[in-house]
LUMMI-643440 format. One record per residue (C-alpha): residue in one letter; z, y, x; residue number from 1. Coordinates in steps of 0.1 Angstrom, whole numbers, plus 5000, padded with zeros to 4 digits. Example, Ala and Ser with C-alpha at 12.3 -4.5 7.8 and 13.67 -1.06 7.14 Angstrom:
// residues 2
PT   rest      z      y      x    nr
PT      A   5078   4955   5123     1
PT      S   5071   4989   5137     2
This chain:
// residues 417
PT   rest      z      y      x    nr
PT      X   5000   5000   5000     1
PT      X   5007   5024   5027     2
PT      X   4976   5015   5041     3
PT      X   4957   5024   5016     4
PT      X   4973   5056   5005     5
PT      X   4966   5066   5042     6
PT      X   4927   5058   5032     7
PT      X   4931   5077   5001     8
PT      X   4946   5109   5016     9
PT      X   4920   5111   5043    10
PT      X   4892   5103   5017    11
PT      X   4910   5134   4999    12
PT      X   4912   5159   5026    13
PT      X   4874   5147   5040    14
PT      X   4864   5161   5008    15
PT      X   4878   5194   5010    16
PT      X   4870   5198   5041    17
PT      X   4828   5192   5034    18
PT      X   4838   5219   4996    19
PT      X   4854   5242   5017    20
PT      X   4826   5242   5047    21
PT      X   4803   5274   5047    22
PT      X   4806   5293   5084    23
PT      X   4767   5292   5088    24
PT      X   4749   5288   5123    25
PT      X   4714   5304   5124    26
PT      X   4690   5278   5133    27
PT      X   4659   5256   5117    28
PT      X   4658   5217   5104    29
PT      X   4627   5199   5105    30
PT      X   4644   5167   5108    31
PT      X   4651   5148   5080    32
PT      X   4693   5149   5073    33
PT      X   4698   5114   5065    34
PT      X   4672   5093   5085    35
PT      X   4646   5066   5077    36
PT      X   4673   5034   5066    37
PT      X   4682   5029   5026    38
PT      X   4720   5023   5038    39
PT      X   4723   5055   5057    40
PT      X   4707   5075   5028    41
PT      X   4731   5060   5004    42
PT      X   4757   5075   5026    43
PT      X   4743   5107   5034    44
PT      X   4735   5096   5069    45
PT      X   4773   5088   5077    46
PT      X   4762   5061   5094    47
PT      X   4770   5066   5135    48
PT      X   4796   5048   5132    49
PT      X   4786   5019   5109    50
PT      X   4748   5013   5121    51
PT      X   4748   4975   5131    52
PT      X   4726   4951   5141    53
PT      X   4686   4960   5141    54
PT      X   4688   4990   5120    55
PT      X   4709   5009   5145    56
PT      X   4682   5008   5170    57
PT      X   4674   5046   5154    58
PT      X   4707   5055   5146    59
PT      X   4732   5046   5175    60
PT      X   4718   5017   5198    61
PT      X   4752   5008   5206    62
PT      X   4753   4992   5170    63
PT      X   4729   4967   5182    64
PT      X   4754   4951   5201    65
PT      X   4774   4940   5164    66
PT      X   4739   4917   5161    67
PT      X   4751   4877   5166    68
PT      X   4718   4867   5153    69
PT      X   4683   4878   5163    70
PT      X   4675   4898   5131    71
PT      X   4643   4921   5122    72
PT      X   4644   4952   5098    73
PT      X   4617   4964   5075    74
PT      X   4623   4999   5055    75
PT      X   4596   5021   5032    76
PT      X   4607   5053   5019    77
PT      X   4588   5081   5002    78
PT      X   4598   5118   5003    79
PT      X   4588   5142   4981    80
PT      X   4590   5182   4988    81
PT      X   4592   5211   4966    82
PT      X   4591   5246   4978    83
PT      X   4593   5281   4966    84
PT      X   4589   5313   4972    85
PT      X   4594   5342   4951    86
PT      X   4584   5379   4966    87
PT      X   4599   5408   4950    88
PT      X   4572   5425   4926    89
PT      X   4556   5394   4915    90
PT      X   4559   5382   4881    91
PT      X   4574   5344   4887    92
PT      X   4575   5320   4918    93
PT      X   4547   5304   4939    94
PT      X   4553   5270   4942    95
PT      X   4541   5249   4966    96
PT      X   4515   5218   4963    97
PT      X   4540   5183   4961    98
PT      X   4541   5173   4994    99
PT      X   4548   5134   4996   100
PT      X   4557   5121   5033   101
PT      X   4561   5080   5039   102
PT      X   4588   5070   5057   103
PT      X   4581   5037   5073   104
PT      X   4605   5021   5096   105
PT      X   4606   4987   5114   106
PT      X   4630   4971   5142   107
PT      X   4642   4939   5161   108
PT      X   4677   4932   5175   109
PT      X   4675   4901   5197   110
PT      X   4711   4892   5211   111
PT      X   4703   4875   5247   112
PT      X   4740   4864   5259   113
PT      X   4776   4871   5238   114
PT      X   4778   4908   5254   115
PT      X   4740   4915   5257   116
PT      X   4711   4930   5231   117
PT      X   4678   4938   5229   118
PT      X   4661   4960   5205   119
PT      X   4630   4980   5195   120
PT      X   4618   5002   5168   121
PT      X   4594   5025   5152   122
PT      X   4606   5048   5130   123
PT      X   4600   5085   5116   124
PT      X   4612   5114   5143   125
PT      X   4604   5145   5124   126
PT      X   4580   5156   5094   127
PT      X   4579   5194   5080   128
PT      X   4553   5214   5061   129
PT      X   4540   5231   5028   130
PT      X   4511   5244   5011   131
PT      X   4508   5274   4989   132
PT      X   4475   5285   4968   133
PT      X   4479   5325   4972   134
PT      X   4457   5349   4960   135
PT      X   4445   5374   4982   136
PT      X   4420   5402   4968   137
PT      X   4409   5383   4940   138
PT      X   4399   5348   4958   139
PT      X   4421   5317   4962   140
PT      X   4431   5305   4993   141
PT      X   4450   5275   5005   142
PT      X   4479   5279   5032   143
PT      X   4490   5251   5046   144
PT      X   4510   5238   5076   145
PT      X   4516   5199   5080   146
PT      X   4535   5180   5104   147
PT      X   4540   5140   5109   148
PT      X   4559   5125   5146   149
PT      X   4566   5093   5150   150
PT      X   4588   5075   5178   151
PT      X   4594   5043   5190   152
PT      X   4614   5024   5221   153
PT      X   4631   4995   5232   154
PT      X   4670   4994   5230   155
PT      X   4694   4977   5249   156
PT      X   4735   4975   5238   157
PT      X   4760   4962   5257   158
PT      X   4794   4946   5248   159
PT      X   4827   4957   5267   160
PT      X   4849   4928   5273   161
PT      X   4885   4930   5260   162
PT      X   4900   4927   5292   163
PT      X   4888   4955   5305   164
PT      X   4890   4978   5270   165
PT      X   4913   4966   5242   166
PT      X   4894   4968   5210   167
PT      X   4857   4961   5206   168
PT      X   4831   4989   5228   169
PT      X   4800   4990   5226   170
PT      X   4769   5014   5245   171
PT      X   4738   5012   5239   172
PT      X   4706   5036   5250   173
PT      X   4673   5038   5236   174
PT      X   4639   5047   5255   175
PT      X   4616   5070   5225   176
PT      X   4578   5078   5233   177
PT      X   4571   5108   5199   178
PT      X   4535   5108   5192   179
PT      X   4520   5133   5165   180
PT      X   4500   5158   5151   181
PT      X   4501   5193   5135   182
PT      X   4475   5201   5108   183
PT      X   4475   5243   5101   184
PT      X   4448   5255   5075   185
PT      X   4446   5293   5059   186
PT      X   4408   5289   5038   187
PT      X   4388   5300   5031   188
PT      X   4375   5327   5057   189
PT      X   4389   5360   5038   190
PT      X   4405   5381   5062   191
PT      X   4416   5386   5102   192
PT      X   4446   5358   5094   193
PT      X   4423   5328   5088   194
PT      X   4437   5297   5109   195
PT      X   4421   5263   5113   196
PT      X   4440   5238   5138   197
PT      X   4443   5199   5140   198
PT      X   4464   5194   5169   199
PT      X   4479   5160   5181   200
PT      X   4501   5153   5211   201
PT      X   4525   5125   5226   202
PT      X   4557   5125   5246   203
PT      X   4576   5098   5266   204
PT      X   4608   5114   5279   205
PT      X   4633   5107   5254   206
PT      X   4665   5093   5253   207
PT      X   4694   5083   5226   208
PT      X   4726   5073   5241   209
PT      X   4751   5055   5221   210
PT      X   4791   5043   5217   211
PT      X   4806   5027   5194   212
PT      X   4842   5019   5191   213
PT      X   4870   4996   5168   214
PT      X   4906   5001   5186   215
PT      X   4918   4980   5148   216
PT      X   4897   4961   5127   217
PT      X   4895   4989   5095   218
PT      X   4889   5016   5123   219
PT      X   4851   5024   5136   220
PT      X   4841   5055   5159   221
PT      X   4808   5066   5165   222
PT      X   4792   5087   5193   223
PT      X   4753   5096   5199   224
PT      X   4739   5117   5222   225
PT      X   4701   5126   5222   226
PT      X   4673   5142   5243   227
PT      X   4655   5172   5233   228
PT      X   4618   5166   5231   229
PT      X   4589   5192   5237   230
PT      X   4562   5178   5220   231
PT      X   4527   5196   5235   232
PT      X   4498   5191   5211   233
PT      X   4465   5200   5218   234
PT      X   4429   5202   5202   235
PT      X   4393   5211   5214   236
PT      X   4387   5233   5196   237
PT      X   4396   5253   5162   238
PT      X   4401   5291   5146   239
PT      X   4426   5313   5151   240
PT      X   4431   5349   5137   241
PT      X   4398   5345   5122   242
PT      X   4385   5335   5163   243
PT      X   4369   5305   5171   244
PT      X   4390   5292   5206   245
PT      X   4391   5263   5226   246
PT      X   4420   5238   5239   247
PT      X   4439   5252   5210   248
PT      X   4474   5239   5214   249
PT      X   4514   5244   5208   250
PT      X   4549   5232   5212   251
PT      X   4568   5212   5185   252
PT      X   4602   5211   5195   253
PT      X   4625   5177   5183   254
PT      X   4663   5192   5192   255
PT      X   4688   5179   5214   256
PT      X   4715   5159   5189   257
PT      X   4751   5150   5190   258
PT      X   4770   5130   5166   259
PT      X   4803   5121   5159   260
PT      X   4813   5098   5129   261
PT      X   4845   5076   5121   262
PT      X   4843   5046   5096   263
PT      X   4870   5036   5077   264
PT      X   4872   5001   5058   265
PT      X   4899   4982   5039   266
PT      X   4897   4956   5015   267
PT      X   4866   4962   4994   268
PT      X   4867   5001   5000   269
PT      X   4849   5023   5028   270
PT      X   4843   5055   5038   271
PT      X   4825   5068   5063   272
PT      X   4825   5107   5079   273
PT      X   4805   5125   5104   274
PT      X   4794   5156   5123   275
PT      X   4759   5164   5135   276
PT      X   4748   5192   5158   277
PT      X   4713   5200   5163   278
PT      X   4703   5223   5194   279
PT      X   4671   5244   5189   280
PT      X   4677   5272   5209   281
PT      X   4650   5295   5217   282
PT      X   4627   5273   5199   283
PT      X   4595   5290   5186   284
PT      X   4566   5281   5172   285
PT      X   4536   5297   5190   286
PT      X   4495   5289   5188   287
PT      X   4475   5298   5213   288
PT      X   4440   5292   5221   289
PT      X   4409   5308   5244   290
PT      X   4389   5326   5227   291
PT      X   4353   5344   5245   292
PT      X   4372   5375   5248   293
PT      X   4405   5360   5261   294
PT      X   4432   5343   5249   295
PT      X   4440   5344   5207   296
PT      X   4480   5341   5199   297
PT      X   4501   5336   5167   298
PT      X   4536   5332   5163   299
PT      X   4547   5317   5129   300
PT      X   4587   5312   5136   301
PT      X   4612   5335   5151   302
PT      X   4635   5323   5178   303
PT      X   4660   5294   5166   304
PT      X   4694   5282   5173   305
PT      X   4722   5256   5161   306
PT      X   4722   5239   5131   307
PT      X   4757   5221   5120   308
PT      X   4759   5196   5094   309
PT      X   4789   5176   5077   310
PT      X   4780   5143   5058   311
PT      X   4805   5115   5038   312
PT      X   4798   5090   5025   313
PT      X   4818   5062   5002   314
PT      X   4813   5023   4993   315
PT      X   4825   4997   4974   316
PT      X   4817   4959   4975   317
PT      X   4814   4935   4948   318
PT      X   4819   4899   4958   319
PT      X   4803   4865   4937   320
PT      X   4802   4835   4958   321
PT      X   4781   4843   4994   322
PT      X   4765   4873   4981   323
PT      X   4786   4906   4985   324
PT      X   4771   4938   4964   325
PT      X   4779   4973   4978   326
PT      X   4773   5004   4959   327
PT      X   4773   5037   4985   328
PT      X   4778   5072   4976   329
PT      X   4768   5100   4999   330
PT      X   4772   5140   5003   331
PT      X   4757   5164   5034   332
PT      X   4760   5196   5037   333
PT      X   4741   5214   5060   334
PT      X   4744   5250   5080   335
PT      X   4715   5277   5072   336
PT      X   4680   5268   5086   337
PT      X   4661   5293   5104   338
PT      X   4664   5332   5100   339
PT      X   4667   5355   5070   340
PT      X   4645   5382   5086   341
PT      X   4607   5367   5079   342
PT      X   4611   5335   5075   343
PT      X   4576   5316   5065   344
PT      X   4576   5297   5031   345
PT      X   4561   5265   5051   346
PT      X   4602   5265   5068   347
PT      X   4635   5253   5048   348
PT      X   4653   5282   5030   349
PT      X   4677   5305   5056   350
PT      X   4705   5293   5034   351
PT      X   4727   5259   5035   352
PT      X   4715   5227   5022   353
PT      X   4733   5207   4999   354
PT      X   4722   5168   4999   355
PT      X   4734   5137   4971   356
PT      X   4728   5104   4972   357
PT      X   4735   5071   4956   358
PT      X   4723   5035   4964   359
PT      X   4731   4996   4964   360
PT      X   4729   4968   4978   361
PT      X   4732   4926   4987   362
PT      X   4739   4910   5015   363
PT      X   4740   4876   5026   364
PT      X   4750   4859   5060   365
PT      X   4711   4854   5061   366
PT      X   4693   4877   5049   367
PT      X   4702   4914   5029   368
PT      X   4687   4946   5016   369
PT      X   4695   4981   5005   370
PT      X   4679   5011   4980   371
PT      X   4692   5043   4977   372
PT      X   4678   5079   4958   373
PT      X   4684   5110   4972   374
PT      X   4681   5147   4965   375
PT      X   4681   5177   4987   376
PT      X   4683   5212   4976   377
PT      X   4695   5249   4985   378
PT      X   4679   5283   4986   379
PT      X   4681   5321   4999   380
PT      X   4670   5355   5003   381
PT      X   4643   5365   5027   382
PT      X   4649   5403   5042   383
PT      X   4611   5406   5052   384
PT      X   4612   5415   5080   385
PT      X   4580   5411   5099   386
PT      X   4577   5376   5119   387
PT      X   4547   5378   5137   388
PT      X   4527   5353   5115   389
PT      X   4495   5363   5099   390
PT      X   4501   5341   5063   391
PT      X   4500   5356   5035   392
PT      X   4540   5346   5024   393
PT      X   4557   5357   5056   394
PT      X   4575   5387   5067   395
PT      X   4577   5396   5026   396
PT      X   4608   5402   5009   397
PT      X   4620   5374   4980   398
PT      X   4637   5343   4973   399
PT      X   4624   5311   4993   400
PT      X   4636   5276   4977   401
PT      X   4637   5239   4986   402
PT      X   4636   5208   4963   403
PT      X   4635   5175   4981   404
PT      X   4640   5139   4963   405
PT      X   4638   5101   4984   406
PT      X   4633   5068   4975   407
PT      X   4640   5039   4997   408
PT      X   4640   5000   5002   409
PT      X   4649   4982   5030   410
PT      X   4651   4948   5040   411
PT      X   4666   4926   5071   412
PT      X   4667   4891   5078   413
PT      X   4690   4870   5105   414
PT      X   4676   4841   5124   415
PT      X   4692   4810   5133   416
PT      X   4725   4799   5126   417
């Protein structure tokens, strides 16, 4: 009883703290909050601390080292985006087009000896865009910005023994090669800010670092540690500013990321909690290309920072014979993304984001799977200050909103006996 009035309190106070949570850090998101995995959507992404077995090969690599079995993951998700912007003078909001992004994920965990694992995995590393119809002196034009990076890596965990650390530790680390491309279209040709880019690059110096730790049995910590990625895509050839240029190209930015997460179990009961910081500092998002006259550049985001973000998440498990059922609840909250002083419509709202989520499960010593549905909201007021972008929506003073909603269905089966 004492046990689990401790787990009750903190479950109580983990909520306030995520209600009463609203310092904002300037920066910009453009990675999805709650990653790729049906389980860690359920839970908000509270999942540092829980990942285990093939699945954590993109969250924590250390978890790979909870795999007894050689087990391989499969995971399909769909996102759907919504945004909104709303300049002061006009008679209602310009939405954007639905934007529907896949979210495929596979992975292998392949335990070698009792303290050593392998792993791999492809998975979703960041995806970002919008497009508005606008009308600009009477003729309809499409502005659009679109992007889609993939990684994938092997993994290897290992297993501390208990002599030398009481409790069970874990560390993994994970190799990523991002590989991706950037689509930017204003059409059609109307004016000195037409742009027309299809850019694709790929990047092999990241790293995700991992610890995971159980001093008790109903106890879990959670560390992760990853490398900032400067993605460099390129093209032959394209418009900007109205210019045709060659070797178009610019920098997509994936941030450096720390986590910290605790899981807490007992009984049927769990609840999970973690902290996320995402370092874009001095990020920018810049085109440039060579034009007959000399170089052509835009600028379509101002300088970025940190972004902060609290997530919890709750489950419960049913039992019936071998199968166990768990049903996961999840809430993130996340600091304001990018600036309030011309922010482009294409970018997440400079205001937090509030995200809910609800999913189940089954599991069996063989085999299990997972669904969750999430949704992903928040808006706030642009100053309009000018930003350095030529699109239509930028630099204008308004409202800019975000709707997001997720589906997704995973799947993972265990080998051998």
């Amino acid at each position: 009883m004492a046990q689990e009035r401790w787990v009750g309190a903190l479950a109580l106070a983990s909520v306030g703290i995520l209600a009463g949570w609203s310092e904002p850090a300037l920066g910009q998101g453009f990675q999805d909050a709650l990653g790729p995995s049906a389980e860690s959507r359920a839970l908000a992404g509270a999942m540092s601390a829980s990942a285990r077995g093939a699945s954590a090969s993109f969250i924590n690599p250390a978890g790979l080292g909870r795999a007894e079995r050689p087990e391989v993951y499969a995971g399909f998700g769909l996102l759907g985006t919504n945004r909104s912007s709303v300049p002061e003078g006009t008679a209602g909001p310009i939405d954007s087009e639905l934007e529907l992004t896949p979210l495929p994920a596979l992975s292998v965990g392949v335990p070698l000896t009792p303290w050593l694992v392998l792993g791999g995995h492809a998975a979703p590393a960041s995806f970002q865009g919008g497009a508005f119809q606008v009308d600009v002196n009477g003729t309809s034009v499409r502005d659009a910005r679109s992007f889609r990076i993939m990684e994938a890596g092997p993994e290897v965990a290992v297993l501390v023994p208990e002599e030398l650390v009481p409790g069970a530790l874990s560390v993994g680390v994970g190799y990523r090669v991002t590989a991706g491309g950037l689509d930017r279209i204003r059409a059609p040709s109307v004016g000195a800010g037409d742009v027309r880019l299809d850019l694709a690059g790929v990047d092999a110096t990241g790293m995700r670092l991992g610890l995971q730790y159980s001093p008790i049995p109903e106890f879990r910590l959670g560390v992760t540690w990853q490398t900032g990625v400067s993605l460099r895509l390129g093209g032959d050839s394209g418009q900007l500013a109205a210019v045709a240029v060659d070797q178009p190209s610019a920098v997509w930015t994936l941030p450096t990321r720390v986590t910290i997460g605790g899981r807490f179990d007992l009984d049927r009961y769990g609840l999970a909690l973690e902290y996320r910081l995402a370092d874009y500092s001095g990020t920018e998002l810049t085109y440039r290309g060579t034009a007959s006259d000399g170089g052509v550049t835009q600028r379509e985001t101002v300088p970025l920072g940190a972004v902060h973000s609290a997530h919890l998440g709750g489950e419960v498990r049913l039992s019936r014979e071998e199968l166990e059922f768990p049903l996961r609840a999840g809430v993130a909250i996340e600091s304001i993304f990018g600036s309030q002083s011309g922010a482009a419509p294409f970018e997440l709202p400079p205001a937090p984001l509030t995200t809910l989520s609800v999913g189940a499960g089954v599991q069996h010593r063989d085999w299990g799977g997972s669904l969750a549905v999430s949704t992903r909201l928040g808006g706030g007021t642009v100053f309009g200050t000018e930003s350095g972008s030529d699109c239509d929506l930028c630099g204008q003073p308004g409202q800019m909103m975000l709707y997001e909603w997720a589906l997704a269905l995973d799947f993972a089966v265990r080998l051998g006996r």
